[in-house]
Jmol script that loads the backbone (N, CA, C; Angstrom):
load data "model"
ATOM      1  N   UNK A   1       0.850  -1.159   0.000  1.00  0.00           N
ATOM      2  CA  UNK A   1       0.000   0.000   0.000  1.00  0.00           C
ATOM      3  C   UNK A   1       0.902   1.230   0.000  1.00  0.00           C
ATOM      4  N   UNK A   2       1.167   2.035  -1.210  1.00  0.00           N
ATOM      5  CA  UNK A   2       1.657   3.231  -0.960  1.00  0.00           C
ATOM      6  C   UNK A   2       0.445   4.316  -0.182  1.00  0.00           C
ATOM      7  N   UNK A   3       0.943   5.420   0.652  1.00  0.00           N
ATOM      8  CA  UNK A   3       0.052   6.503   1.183  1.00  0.00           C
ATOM      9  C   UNK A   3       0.778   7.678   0.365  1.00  0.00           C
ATOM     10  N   UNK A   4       0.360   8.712  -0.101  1.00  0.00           N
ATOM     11  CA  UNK A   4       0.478   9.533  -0.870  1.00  0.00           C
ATOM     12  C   UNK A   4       0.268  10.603   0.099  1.00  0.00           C
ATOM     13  N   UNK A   5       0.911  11.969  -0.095  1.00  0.00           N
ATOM     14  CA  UNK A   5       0.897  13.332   0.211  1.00  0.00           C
ATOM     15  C   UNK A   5       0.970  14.470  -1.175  1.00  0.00           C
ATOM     16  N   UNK A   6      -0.645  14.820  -1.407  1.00  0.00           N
ATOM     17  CA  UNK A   6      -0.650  15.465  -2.729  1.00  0.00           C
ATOM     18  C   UNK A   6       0.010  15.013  -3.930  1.00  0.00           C
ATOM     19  N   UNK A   7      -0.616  13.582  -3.666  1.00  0.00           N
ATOM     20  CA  UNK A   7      -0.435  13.114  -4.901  1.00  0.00           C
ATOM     21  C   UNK A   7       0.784  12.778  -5.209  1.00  0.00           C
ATOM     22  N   UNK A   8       1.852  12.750  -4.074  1.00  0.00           N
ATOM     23  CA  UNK A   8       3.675  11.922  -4.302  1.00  0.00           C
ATOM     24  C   UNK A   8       3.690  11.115  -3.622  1.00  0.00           C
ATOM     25  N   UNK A   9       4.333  10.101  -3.640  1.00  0.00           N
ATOM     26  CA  UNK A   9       4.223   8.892  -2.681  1.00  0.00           C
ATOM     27  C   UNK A   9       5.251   9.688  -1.536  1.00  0.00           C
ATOM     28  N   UNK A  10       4.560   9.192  -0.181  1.00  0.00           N
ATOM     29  CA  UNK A  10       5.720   9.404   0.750  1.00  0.00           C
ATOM     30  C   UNK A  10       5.227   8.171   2.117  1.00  0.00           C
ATOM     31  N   UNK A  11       5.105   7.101   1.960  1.00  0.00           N
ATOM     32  CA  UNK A  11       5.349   6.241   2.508  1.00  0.00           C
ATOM     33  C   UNK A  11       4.883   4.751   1.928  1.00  0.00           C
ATOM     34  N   UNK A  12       5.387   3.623   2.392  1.00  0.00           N
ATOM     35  CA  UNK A  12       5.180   2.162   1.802  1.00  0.00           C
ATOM     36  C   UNK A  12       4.675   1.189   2.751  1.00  0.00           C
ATOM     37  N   UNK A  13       3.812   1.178   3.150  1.00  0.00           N
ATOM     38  CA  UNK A  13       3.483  -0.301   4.457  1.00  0.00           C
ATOM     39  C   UNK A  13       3.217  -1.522   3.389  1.00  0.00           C
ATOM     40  N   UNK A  14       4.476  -2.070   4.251  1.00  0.00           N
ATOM     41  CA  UNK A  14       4.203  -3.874   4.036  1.00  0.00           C
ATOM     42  C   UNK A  14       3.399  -4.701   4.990  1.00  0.00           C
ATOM     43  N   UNK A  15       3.415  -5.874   4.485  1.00  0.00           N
ATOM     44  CA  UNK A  15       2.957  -6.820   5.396  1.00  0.00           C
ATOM     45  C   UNK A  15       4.217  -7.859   6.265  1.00  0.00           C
ATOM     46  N   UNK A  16       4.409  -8.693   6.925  1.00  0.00           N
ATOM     47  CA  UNK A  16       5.575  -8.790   7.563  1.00  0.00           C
ATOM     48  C   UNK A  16       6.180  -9.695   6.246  1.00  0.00           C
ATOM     49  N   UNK A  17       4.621 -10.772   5.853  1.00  0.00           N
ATOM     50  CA  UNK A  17       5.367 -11.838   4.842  1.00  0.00           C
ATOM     51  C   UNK A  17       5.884 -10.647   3.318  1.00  0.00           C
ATOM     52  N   UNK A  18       5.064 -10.216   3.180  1.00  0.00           N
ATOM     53  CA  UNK A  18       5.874  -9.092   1.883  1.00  0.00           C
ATOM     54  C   UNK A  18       6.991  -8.776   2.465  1.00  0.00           C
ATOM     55  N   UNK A  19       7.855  -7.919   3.577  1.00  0.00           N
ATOM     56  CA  UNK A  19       8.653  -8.107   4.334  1.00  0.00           C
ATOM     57  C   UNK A  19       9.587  -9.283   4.151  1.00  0.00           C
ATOM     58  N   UNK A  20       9.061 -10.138   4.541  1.00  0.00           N
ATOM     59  CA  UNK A  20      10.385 -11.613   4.794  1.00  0.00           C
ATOM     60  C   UNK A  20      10.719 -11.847   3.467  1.00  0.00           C
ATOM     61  N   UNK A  21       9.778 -11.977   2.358  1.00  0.00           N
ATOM     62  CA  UNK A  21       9.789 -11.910   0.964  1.00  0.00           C
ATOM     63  C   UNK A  21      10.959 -11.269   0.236  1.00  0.00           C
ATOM     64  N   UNK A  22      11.378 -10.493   0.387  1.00  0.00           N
ATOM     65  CA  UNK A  22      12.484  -9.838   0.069  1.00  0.00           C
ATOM     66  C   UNK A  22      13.748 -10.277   0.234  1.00  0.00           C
ATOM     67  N   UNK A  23      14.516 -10.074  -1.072  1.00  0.00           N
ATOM     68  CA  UNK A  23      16.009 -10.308  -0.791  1.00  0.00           C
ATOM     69  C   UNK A  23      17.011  -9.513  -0.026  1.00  0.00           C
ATOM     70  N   UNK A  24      17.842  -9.990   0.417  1.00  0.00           N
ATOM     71  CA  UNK A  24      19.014  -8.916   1.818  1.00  0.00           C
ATOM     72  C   UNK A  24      18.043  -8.203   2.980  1.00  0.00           C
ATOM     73  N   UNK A  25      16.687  -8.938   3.268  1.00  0.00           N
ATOM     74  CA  UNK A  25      16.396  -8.296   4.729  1.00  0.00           C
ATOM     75  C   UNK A  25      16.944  -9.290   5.618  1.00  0.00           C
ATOM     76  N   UNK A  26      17.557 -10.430   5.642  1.00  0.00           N
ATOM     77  CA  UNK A  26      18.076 -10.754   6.605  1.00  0.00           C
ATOM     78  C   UNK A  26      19.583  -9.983   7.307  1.00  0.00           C
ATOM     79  N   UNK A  27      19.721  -8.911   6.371  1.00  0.00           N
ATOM     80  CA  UNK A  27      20.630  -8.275   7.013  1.00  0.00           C
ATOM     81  C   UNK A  27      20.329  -7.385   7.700  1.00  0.00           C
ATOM     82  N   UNK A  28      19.036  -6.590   7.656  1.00  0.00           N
ATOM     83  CA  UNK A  28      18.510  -5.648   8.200  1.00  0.00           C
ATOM     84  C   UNK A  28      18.679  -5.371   9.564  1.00  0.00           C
ATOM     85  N   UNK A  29      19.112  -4.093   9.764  1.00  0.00           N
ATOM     86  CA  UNK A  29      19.097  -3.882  11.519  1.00  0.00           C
ATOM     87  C   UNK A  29      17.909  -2.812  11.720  1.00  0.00           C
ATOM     88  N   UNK A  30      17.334  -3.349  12.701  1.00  0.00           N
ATOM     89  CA  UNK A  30      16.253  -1.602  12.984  1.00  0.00           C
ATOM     90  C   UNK A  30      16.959  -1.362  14.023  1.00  0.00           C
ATOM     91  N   UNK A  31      17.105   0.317  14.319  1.00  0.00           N
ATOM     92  CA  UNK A  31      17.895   0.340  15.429  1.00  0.00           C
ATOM     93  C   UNK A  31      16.100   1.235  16.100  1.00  0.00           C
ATOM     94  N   UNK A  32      16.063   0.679  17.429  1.00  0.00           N
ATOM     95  CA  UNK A  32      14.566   0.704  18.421  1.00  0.00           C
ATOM     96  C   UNK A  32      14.976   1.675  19.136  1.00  0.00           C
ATOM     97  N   UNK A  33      13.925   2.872  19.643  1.00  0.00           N
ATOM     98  CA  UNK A  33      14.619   3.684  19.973  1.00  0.00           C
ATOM     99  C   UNK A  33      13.514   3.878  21.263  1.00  0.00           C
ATOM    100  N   UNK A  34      13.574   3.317  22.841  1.00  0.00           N
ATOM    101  CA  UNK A  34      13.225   3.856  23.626  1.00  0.00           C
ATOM    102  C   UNK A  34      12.566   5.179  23.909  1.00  0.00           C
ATOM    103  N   UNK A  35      11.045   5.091  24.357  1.00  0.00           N
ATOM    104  CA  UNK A  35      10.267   6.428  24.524  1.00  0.00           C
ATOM    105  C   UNK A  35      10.740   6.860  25.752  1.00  0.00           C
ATOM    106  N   UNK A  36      11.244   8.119  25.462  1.00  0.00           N
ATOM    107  CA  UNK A  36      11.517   8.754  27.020  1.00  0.00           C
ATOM    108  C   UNK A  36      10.516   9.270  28.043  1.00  0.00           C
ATOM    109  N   UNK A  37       8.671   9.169  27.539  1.00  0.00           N
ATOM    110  CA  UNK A  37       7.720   9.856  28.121  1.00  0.00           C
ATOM    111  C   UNK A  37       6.951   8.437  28.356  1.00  0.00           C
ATOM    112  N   UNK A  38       6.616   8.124  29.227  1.00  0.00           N
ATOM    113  CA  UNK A  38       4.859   7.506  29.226  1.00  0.00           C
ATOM    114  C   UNK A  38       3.640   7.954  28.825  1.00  0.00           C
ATOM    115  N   UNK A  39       3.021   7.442  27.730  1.00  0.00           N
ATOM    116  CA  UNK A  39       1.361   7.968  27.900  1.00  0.00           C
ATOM    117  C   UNK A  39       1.045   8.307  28.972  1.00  0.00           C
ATOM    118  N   UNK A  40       0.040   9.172  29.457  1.00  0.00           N
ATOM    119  CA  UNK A  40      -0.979   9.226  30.698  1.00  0.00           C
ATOM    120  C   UNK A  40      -2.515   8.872  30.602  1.00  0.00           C
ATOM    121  N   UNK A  41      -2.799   8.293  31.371  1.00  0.00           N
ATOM    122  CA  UNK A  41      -4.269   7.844  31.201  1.00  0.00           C
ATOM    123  C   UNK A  41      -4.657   9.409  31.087  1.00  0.00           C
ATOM    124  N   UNK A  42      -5.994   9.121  29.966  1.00  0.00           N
ATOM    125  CA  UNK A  42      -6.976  10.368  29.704  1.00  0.00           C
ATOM    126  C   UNK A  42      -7.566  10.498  31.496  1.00  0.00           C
ATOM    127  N   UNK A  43      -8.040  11.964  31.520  1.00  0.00           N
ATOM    128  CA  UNK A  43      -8.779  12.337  32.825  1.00  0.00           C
ATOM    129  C   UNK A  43     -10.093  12.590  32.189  1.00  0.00           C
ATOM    130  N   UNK A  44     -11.052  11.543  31.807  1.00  0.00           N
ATOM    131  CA  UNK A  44     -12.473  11.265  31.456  1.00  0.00           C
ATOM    132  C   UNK A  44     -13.196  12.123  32.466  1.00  0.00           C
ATOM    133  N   UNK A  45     -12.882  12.446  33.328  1.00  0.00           N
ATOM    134  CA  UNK A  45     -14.249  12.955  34.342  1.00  0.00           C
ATOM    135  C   UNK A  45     -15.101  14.400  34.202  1.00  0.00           C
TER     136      UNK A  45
END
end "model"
wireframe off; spacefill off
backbone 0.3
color backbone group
């Protein structure tokens, strides 16, 4: 699925198997990057 911004592509979501599908992602590193904030529960009242 490309998502478009006025009509240019600017992003690509795969699926994991489209993902594994691919050649040289077993080299892939994601580097994960720790949230420094917690959500807060909404104050509903």
């Amino acid at each position: 699925m490309f998502i478009t911004d006025r009509g240019r592509p600017a992003h690509v979501l795969l699926s994991i198997a489209d993902l594994l599908a691919l050649s040289g992602v077993e080299d892939l590193e994601l580097p994960l990057i720790q949230p420094s904030e917690r959500a807060r529960a909404a104050d509903l009242s």
